[in-house]
C-alpha positions in Angstrom: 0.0 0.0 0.0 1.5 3.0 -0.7 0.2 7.2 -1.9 -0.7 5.9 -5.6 -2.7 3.2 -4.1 -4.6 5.5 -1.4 -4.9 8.4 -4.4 -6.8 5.6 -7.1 -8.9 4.6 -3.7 -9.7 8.1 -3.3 -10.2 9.2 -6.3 -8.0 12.1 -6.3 -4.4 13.2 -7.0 -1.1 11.5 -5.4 -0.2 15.2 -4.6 -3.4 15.7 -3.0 -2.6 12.7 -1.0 0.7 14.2 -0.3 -0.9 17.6 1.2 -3.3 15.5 3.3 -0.4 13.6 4.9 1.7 16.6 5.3 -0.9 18.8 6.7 -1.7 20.9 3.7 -4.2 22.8 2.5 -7.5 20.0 1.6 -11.1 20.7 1.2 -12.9 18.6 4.5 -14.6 16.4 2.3 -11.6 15.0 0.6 -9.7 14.7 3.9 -12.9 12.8 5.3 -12.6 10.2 2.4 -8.9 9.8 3.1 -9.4 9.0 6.5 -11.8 7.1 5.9 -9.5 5.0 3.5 -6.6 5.3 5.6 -8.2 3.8 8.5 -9.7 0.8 6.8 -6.5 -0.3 4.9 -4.1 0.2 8.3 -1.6 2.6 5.8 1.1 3.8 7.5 3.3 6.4 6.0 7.1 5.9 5.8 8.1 9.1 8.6 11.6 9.1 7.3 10.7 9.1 3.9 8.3 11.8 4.4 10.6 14.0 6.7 13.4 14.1 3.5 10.8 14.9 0.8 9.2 17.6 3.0 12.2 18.5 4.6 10.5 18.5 8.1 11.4 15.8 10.8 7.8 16.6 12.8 9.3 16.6 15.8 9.6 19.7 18.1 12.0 20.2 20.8 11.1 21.1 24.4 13.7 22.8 27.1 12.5 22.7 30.2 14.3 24.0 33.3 13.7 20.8 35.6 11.8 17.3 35.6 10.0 18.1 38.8 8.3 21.6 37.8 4.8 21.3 37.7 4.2 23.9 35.3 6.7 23.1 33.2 4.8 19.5 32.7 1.5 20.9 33.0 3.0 23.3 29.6 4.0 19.9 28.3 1.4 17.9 28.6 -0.9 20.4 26.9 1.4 21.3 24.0 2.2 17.3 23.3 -1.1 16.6 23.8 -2.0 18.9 20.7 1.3 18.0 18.6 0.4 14.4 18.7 -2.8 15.4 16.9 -1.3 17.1 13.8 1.2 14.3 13.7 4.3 15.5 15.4 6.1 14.0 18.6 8.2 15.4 21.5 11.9 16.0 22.1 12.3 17.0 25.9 15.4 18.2 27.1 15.9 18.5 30.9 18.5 21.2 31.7 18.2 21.3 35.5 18.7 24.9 35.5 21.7 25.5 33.6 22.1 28.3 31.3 24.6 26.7 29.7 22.9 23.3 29.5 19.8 25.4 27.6 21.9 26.9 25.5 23.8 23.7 24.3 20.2 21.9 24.1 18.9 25.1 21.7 22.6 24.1 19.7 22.1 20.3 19.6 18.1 20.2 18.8 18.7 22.4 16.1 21.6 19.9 14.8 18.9 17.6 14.8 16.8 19.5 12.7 13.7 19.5 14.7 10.8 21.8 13.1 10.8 24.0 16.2 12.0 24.7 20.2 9.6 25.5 23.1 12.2 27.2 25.9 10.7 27.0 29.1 13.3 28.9 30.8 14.1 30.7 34.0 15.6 33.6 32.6 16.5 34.7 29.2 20.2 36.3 29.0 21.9 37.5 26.3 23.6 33.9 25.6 20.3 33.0 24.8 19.6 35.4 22.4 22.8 35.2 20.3 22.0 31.1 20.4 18.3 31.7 19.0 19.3 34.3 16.2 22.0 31.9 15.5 19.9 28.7 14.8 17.7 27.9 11.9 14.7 26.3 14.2 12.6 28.6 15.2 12.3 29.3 19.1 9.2 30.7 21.0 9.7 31.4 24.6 7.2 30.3 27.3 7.0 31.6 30.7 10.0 34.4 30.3 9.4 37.0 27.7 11.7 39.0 25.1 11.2 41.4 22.4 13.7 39.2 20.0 11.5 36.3 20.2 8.1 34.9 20.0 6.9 34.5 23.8 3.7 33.1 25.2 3.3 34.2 28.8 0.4 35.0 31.6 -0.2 38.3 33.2 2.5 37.8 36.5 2.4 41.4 37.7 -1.7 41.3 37.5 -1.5 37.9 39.0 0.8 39.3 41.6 -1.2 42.4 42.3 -4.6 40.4 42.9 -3.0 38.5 45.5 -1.5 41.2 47.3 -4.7 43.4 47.1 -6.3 40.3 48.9 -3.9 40.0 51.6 -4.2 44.1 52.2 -8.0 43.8 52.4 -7.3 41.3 55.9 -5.6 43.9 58.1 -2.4 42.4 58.9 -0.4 43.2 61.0 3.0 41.4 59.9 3.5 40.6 56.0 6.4 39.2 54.5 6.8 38.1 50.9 9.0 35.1 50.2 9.7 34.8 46.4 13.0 34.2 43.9 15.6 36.5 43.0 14.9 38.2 40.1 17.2 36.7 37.6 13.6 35.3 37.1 11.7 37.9 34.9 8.3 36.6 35.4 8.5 35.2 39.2 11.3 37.1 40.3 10.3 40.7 38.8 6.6 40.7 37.6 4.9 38.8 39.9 6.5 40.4 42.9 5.8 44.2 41.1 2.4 43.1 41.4 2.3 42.0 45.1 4.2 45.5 46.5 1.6 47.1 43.9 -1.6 45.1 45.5 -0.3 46.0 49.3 0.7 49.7 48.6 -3.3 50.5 47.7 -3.9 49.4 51.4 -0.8 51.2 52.4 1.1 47.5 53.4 4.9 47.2 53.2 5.9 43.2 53.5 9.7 42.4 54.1 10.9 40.4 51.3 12.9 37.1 51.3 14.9 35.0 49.0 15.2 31.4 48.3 14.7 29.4 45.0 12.0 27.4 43.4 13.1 24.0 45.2 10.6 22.8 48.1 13.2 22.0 50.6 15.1 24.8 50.0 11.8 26.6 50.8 11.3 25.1 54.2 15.1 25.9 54.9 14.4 29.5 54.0 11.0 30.1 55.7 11.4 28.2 59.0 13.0 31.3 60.7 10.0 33.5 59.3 6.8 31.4 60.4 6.9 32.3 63.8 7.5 35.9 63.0 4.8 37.1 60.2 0.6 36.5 60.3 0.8 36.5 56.4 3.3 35.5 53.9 3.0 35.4 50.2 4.8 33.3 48.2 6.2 33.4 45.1 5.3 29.9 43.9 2.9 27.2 45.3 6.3 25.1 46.0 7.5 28.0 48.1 3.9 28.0 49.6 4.3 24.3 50.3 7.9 24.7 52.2 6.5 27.7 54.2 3.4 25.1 55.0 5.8 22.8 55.9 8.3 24.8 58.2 4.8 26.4 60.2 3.7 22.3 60.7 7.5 21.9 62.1 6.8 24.7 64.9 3.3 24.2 65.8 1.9 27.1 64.1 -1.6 26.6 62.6 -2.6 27.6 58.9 -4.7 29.8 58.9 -5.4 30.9 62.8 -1.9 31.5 63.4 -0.3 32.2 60.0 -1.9 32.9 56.4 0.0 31.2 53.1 -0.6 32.4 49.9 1.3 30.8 46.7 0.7 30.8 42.6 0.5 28.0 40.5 -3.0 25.6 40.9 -0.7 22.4 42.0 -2.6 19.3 42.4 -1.1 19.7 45.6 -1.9 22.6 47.3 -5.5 21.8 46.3 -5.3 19.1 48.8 -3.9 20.9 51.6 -6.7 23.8 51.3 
């Protein structure tokens, strides 16, 4: 079985055929009688084949920043989910947070000619840059933003600024906010903009902390703070769930003693509030 077989079945040209397994331009009716006929005879395209006559591999790469982010695999899940329905797979690369590592990976995918790069990075530095103007795949960043490149991003500082508007509403008396550092444009900078922005309209000044997106570094960094603040804001859910943890270590109750507020919708934190 093979394209001149499925175009005689169809009635219509090889190249049309080609189009319709390349994911080009076919009227709905013809691609309806194709599928029809490609799911009763079982035809399977040859991928390599295809990939040198169209010049496309249909894969795309993805460079995400750790294994255990959940929004990195929540981004994942949803762009696979939709690249396995026009035919393409995944490429992950894990970089565990090394520039350097993300720029090789943005080097070595390229070499591999994949049709594209999702960067899910922590920051985007000027190494990153040169790398992505250097490469013929085309990169679009998610998460981190940069007028160079393509970015897909959510709204941090009005995120940020909700959160703190809630916190000022409840009349604390103590507020800190324990974020990143802001090598982070969108956690680091953004969101916590928002946050200071949200508490100044109620006239609130938190203290701000430092520690990094890791859970146990988290409890390490909040333990000396639970027993001194009503309210902290955190910078991510994981942060939330270290500063949760550290108050359970002393005794302190969430929410009589001490109010926890993180970003993110984990599966989680859903379960613990």
């Amino acid at each position: 079985m093979n394209i001149s077989d499925i175009a005689s079945m169809a009635n219509v040209s090889k190249s049309t055929v080609s189009r319709y397994l390349n994911g080009g331009s076919v009227s709905q009716k013809t691609k309806d009688k194709i599928d029809k006929i490609v799911q009763e005879t079982g035809y399977s395209p040859n991928q390599f084949a295809q990939s040198l006559k169209a010049k496309r591999t249909f894969m795309i790469g993805a460079i995400i920043p750790r294994l255990d982010s959940y929004a990195a695999n929540q981004i994942l899940e949803g762009a696979d989910t939709y690249l396995r329905e026009i035919k393409y797979q995944t490429l992950i690369v894990n970089t565990s947070q090394s520039i350097e590592q993300e720029i090789e990976a943005l080097y070595t995918l390229n070499k591999n000619k994949v049709d594209g790069i999702l960067l899910i990075a922590t920051q985007i530095t000027k190494q990153h840059i040169e790398a992505i103007q250097e490469i013929k795949a085309p990169v679009i960043l998610v998460g981190q933003s940069d007028e160079h490149v393509p970015s897909v991003i959510q709204n941090d500082f009005e995120a940020g600024r909700t959160i703190g508007e809630l916190f000022g509403q409840q009349n604390f008396k103590r507020i800190a906010y324990l974020g990143v550092d802001e090598y982070d444009k969108a956690v680091g900078v953004e969101r916590k903009k928002g946050i200071l922005s949200g508490l100044k309209r109620y006239n609130q000044t938190p203290d701000v902390y430092y520690t990094t997106f890791d859970l146990q570094q988290a409890v390490v960094a909040a333990k000396p703070l639970v027993s001194q603040y009503d309210a902290l804001i955190c910078g991510t859910d994981n942060i939330a769930l270290g500063t949760l943890k550290a108050a359970h270590h002393q005794h302190i109750q969430v929410p009589n003693q001490l109010s926890i507020a993180g970003f993110g919708g984990y599966d989680t934190t859903s379960i613990v509030t």
